[in-house]
N, C-alpha and C positions, 0 to 999 in steps of 0.2 A: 571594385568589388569588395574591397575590406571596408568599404563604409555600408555594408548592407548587413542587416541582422540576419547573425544568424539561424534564426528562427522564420523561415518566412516560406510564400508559396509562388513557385515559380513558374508559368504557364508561356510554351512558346507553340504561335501558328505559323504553320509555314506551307502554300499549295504542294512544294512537293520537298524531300526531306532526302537530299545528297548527302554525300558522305561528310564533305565540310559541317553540313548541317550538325550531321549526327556527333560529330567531333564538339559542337561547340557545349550541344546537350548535356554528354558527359562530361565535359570537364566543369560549367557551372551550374547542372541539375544534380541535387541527390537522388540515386533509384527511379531516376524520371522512367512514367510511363506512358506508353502511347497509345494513344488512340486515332485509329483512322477510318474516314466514310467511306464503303469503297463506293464508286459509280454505280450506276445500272440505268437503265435505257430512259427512265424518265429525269435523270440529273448530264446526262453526257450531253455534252454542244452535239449541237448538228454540224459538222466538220467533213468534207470531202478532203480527200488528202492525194496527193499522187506527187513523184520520184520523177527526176530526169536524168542519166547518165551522162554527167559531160563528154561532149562529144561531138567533133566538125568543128565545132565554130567556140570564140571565146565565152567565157560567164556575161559579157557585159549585153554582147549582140543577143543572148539568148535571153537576160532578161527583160532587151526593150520588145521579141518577141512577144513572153508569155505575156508584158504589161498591156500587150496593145489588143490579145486574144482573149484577155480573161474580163469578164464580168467583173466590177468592183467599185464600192463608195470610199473606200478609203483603204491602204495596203501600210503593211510594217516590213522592212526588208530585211532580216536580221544577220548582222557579220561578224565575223570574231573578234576585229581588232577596228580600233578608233582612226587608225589615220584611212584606213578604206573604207569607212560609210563616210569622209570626205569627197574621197574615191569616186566614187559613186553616186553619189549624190551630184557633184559636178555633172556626170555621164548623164542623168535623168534630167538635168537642166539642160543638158543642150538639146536634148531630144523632147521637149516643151515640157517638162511634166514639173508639175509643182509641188517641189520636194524638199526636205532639209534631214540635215543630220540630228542625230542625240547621239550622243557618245558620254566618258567620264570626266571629259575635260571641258563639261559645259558645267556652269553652275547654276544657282537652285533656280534663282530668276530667270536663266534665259530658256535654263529645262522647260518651264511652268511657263514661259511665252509661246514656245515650240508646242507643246502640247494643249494648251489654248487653241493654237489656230489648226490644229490638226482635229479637235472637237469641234469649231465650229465652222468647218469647211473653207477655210481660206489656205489647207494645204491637205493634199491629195497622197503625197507617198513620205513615208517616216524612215528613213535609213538608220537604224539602230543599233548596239554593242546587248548583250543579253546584261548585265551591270545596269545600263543605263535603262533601261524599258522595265527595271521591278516595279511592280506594280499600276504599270499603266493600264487605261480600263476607259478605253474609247469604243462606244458603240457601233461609231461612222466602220472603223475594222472589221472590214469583208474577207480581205485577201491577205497570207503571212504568206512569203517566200524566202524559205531557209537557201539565202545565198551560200552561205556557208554550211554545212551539217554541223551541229554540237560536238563536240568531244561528249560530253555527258550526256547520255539518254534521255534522262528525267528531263535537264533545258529543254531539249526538242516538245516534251509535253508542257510546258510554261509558256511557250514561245506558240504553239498553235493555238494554247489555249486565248491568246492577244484576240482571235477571233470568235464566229459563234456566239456571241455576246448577247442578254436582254434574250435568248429564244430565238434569236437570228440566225440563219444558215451561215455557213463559212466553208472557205476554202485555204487550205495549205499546200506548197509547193516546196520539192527539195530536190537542191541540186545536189549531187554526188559523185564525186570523182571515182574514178575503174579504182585506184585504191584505198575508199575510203569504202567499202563496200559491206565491212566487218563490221564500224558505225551504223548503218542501215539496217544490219541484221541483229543489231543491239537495241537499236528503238523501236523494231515489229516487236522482240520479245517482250520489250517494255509494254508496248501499247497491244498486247497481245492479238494482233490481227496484221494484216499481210497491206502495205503499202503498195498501191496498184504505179505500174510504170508507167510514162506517159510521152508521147513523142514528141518532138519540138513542132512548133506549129513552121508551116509547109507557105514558101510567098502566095501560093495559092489561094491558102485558108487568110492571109494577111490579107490579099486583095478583097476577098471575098468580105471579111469581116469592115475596112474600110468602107467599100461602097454601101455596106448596112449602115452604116456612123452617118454617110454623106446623106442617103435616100431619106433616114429619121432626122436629119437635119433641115435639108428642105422642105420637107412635111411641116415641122412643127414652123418654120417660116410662116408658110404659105397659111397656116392656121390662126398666126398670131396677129397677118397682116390684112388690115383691109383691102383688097385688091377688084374695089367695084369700080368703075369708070365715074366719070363724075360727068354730073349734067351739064353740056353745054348749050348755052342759048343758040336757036338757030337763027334769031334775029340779028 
């Protein structure tokens, strides 16, 4: 910074603007001033959101639930800390699903291979640190599920915003422990509107949704395959 003139003009963007943010403005902005767009109905993503209470059953089982109930081309998982989107990401490999971690202890190259193939569909769920996902901007992202709730308000709106993309609908999920309940009540005020609860899906609804997977499976078979008999000579 003492190699920079002191004469000059300093311009910083940032989607949302934390307190560290704010810290860094002042100390190397003069009288910096701010300017902000707010939203309104023609700029906001199309985002459904809903809440689950941990509860009954562990984080892990609950989210090979919601992965197998929800609609989605592509999901961001996001966790606080780097050695559990390992975690986790192991957990989604054994349960078939085609996944890998980001976290801070990946570097630039294998960043930008991981989100290569998560762009062009040769991986399905991104297990990520909110550090490690600035500025990612994959359209294939349908689905975020806040494994973890933020400590910080504003993340939770950086982190849902990963979806919604291009004019695309989107969907957000968040788990919440009985006491982190306070968080929860910190990011409706943020996002000023009420996060709708939502129950964990029932082996029921899992069956149910199964045999739709199997029935459109066979279908599109039976559509791809020639299945006329073939002429035999009766001579």
């Amino acid at each position: 910074m003492t190699r920079i003139p002191a004469k000059r003009q300093t311009a910083l963007f940032s989607a949302t603007i934390p307190e560290p943010i704010r810290r860094i403005s002042r100390r190397f902005m003069n009288q910096p001033r701010e300017i902000s767009i707010p939203s309104n109905a023609n700029t906001r993503p199309d985002i459904s959101q809903g809440y689950w209470i941990v509860h009954g059953i562990n984080k892990n089982e609950a989210l090979m639930r919601f992965l197998e109930i929800e609609d989605f081309d592509a999901a961001i998982i996001f966790i606080r800390t780097k050695e559990a989107t390992l975690k986790v990401s192991e957990v989604l490999e054994r349960n078939g699903y085609n996944s890998a971690a980001l976290n801070g202890d990946m570097n630039q190259a294998l960043r930008e291979q991981t989100l290569g193939r998560l762009k062009d569909g040769r991986l399905d769920v991104l297990i990520a640190t909110d550090v490690a996902s600035r500025g990612l901007d994959v359209h294939r992202v349908s689905l975020v599920i806040n494994y973890d709730i933020p400590i910080d308000s504003e993340s939770y709106v950086h982190r849902i915003g990963r979806t919604g993309r291009a004019g695309r609908p989107g969907r957000a999920l968040l788990f919440v422990e009985h006491h982190e309940r306070r968080l929860l009540y910190n990011i409706e005020r943020i996002m000023k509107s009420k996060i709708q609860e939502i129950k964990l899906p029932t082996n029921e609804m899992l069956n149910a949704r199964r045999l739709a997977k199997f029935t459109t499976k066979v279908q599109n078979q039976i559509k791809n395959v020639d299945l006329r008999l073939s002429e035999f000579s009766t001579q």
